[in-house]
N, C-alpha and C positions, 0 to 999 in steps of 0.2 A: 193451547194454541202454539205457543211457544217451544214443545214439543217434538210438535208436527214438524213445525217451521226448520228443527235442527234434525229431525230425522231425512227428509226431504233434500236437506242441502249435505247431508254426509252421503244419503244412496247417491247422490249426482257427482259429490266428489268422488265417489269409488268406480263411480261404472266410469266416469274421464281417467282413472288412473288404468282400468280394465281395458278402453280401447288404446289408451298410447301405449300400456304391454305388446298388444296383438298387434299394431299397426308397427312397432319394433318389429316383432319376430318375421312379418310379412317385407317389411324393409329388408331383414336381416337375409331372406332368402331372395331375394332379388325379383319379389313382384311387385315392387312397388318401390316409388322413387321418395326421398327426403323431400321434396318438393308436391308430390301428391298424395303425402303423407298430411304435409302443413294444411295443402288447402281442403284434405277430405276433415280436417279438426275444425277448423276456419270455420268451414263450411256447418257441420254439428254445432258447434257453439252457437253461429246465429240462429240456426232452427231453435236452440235451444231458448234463448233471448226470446226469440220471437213465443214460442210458446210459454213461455213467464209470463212476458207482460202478457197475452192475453185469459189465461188465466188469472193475474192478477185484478184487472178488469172485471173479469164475471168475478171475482170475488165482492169486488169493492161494491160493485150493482146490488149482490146479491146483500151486503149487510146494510146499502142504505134501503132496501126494500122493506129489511130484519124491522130496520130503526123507523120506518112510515107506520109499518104494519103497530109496532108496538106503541104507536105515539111518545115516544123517546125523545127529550128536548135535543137538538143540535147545540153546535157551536156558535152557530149562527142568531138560532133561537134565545140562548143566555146572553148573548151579546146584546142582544133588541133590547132585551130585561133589565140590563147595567145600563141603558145609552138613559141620560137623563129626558131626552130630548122628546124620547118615545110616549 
């Protein structure tokens, strides 16, 4: 998991390092401004955000489905178990 997790987050630093090369060289020849450079990154970043969290999301559904399906005690459930009161 953990793997995944640092393969994931190196493809994503490499391809942000891959478009601010090319959005240099596009600044460099004068099609593009410093300023519509910021906001086309600005702008990728939040799609970027946005599409995390909600993949994060369908992840977190998908392993408490894992954890119903398998009858897997929660956090919740050990807690009940410790509470004397229960």
């Amino acid at each position: 998991m953990k793997d995944i997790l640092y393969a994931g987050l190196g493809g994503a630093l490499l391809l942000k390092e891959k478009i601010e090369d090319e959005l240099e060289k596009v600044q460099e020849k004068g099609h593009l401004s410093k300023e519509e450079a910021k906001t086309f990154m600005e702008n990728i970043q939040q799609r970027g955000e946005e599409a995390y969290d909600q993949q994060y999301d369908q992840f977190k559904s998908m392993l408490r489905k894992i954890v119903d399906e398998l009858g897997l005690a929660t956090k919740a459930d050990i807690e009940a178990l410790k509470d004397p009161k229960a």
